[in-house]
VEXLUM-942661 format. One record per residue (C-alpha): x, y, z. Coordinates in steps of 0.25 Angstrom, whole numbers, plus 5000, padded with zeros to 4 digits. Layout:
<nodes>
XYZ;...
</nodes>
This chain:
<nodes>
500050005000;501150105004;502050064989;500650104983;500250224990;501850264985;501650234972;500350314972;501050444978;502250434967;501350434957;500550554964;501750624963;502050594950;500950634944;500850774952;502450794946;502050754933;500750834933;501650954938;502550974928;501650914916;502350764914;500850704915;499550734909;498650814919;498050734928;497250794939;497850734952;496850794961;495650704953;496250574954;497150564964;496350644974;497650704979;497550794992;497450934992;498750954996;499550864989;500050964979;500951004990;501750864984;501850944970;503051014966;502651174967;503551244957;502951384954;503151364938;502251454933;502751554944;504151564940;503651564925;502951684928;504051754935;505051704925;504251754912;504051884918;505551924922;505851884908;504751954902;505452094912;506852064907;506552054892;505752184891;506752254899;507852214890;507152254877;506652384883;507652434893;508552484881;507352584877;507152654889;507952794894;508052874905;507453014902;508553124909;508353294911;509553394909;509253534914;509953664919;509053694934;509553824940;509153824956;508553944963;509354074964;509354154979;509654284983;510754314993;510854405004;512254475005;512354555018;513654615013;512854715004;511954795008;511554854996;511154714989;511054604999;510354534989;510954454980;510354344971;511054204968;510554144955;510253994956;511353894950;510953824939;511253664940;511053554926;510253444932;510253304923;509453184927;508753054924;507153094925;506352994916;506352874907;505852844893;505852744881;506252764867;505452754855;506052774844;507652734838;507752874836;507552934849;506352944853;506052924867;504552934877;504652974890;503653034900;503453194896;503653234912;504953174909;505353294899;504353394903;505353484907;505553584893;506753654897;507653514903;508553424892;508253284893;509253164890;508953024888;509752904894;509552774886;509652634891;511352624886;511552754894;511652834881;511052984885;510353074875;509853204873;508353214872;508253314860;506853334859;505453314867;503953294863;503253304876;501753244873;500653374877;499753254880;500353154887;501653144898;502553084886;503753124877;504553104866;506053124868;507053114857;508553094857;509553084847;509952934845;509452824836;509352664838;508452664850;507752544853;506152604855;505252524864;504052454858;502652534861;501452434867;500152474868;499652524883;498052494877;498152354880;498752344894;498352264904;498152284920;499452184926;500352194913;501652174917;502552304914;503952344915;504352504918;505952554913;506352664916;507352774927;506552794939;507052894946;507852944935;509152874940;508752704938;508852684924;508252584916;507552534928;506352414925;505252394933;504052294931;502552284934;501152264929;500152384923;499152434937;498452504929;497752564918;496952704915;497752784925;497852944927;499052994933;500053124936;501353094928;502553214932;503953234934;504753254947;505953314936;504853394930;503653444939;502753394928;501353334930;500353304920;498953194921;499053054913;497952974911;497652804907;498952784911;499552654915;499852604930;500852504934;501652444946;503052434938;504052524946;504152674940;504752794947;505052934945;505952924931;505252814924;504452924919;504352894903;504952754904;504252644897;503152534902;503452414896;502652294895;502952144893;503352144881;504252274881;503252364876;503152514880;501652514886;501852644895;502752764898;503052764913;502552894918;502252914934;502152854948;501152874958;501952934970;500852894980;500952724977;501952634973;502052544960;501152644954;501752694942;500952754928;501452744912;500752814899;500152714891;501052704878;500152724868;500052874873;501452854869;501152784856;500252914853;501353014855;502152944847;501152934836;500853064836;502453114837;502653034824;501553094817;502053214820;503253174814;504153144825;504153314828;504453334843;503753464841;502353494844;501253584840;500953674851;499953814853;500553864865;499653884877;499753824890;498053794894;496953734902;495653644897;494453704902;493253594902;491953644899;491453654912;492753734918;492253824905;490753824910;491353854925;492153964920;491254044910;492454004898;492653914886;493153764888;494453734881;496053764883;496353884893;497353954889;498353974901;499654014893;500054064880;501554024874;502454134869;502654124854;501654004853;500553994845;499554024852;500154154857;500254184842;498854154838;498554254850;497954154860;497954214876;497954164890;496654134895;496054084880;495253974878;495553874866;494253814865;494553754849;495753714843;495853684828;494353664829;494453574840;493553614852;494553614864;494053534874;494153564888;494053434896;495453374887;496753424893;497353384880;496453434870;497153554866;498353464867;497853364859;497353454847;498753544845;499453394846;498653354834;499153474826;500453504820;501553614822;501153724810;499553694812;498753804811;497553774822;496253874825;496053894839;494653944846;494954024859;494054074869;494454214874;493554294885;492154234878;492754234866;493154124854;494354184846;494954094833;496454084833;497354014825;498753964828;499853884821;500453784831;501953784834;502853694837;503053644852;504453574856;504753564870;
</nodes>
């Protein structure tokens, strides 16, 4: 009885091994043998599956890295700040005890941003609060510490996005995906120098969420502005990995890193890349110009009901006028309100839609503009000019 009862549990275990790793055709243990509940405890418990998982996804990490790590670069600023002068109190003279010290002038250069080429020619995105500053000269540092000059800017009017251009060829430019088809939990991958000093550092982590509104701005800069349907993830991305490319699994740009929110941890928020895919559509068309057309006020929509509210006109407040623009030329003042543009009714609940209508025209167009001025609509016409920051 006990050879038997032997025999019978060498062939229980046989079965269980060869059921395990797939030498026997299924057999369903449970059913015929009747085995106990906690007999698998006798079965080998190798995680396959597990380590699999972990296995294909540090692959999957590596091989992106390597393929895109080459096309990212660290956006730096060069720029000549003087510090605040004082006045001195000398109590040898009487007669002019006052004296005033003028402040010093110091060259500041540093790391600031991140961004990802385009183009072999030089083309290169990056975050517009990144550049916003006009007057600063802007340097790129590529992934074979090569540093070049940024020799022109197109800062997007309508979204926190530029184009940089340097003078080199035989760039490697990322591939572009589509941010339509993204899907909550997607594994993401974030490069770029946080803090402006880590270079070429990789974090990893899954898209949080979708549709968000944000505050992007700069530290470097002091330069705010509202984002909308932007993307949320949990991939590590600190002050500097502004502009720097979200990547997914298979090495495709899906979003331009953008903002943290200071107030939580793993929260960081990227621009969906076919807002950059549109930028670039629209740069081409204009062929490849880094100017744009421009009228040259400074304004503020006014809804319909502000407009009801305040016994005026809804459309674009006119809160500053440019010297020499086009607008000061066609005669057009402070406290006007654009209500048509190329026969376009302005529309006062769209931010962008002046914006919009001068960036679907071209430097030399002749535009007819309708103002409101103190009750009353004047007709002006205005050529626009050319705007290159």
């Amino acid at each position: 009885m006990k050879k038997l009862l032997s025999l019978l549990a060498i062939l229980i275990i046989i079965l269980a091994v060869g059921q395990t790793y797939n030498l026997l055709p299924k057999i369903d243990l449970e059913k015929y043998l009747k085995l106990p509940s906690n007999t698998s405890n006798l079965l080998p418990q190798t995680p396959i599956h597990e380590k699999q998982t972990v296995v294909y996804e540090e692959s999957v990490i590596t091989k992106v890295v390597e393929e895109t790590l080459p096309s990212v670069v660290t956006v730096g600023i060069k720029k000549v700040v003087s510090s605040g002068g004082y006045i001195e109190i000398n109590p040898f003279n009487p007669f002019s005890p006052f004296r005033q010290i003028p402040g010093k002038k110091e060259k500041v250069e540093r790391n600031i941003g991140s961004g990802f080429i385009i183009s072999k020619d030089g083309l290169i995105i990056t975050n517009k609060h990144v550049v916003a500053d006009s007057t600063a000269d802007y340097q790129i540092l590529t992934y074979d510490k090569k540093s070049y000059d940024v020799i022109k800017i197109y800062r997007d009017p309508l979204n926190d996005l530029a184009i940089l251009k340097i003078n080199t060829s035989n760039l490697k430019p990322l591939k572009l995906g589509d941010s339509n088809n993204l899907k909550l939990g997607q594994l993401v991958i974030a490069i770029g120098t946080p803090l402006g000093e880590f270079t070429n550092t990789v974090t990893q982590g899954i898209i949080s969420g979708l549709g968000r509104g944000i505050t992007a701005g700069s530290p470097f800069e002091g330069y705010v502005e509202k984002l909308d349907n932007v993307i949320q993830t949990d991939a590590a991305i600190n002050l500097g990995n502004s502009g720097g490319p979200l990547l997914n699994s298979n090495g495709e740009v899906i979003g331009v890193n953008t903002a943290i929110a200071s107030e939580g941890q793993n929260i960081g928020f990227a621009i969906p890349v076919n807002v950059v895919k549109n930028l670039i559509d629209d740069f081409q068309k204009r062929g490849g110009s880094f100017d744009r057309p421009y009228i040259g006020v400074r304004y503020k929509m006014i809804d319909k009901q502000t407009a009801i509210l305040n016994d005026v006109v809804e459309g674009a407040y006119v809160i500053e006028v440019l010297d020499n623009s086009p607008a000061q030329k066609a005669e057009i003042e402070v406290e006007d309100i654009i209500i048509e543009f190329d026969g376009k009714k302005v529309k006062g609940d769209d931010d962008q839609s002046l914006a919009k209508m001068i960036l679907d025209k071209k430097v030399g167009d002749k535009v007819g503009l309708k103002i409101w001025r103190g009750g009353k609509v004047l007709e002006k016409e205005l050529t626009l000019a050319s705007y290159n920051e």
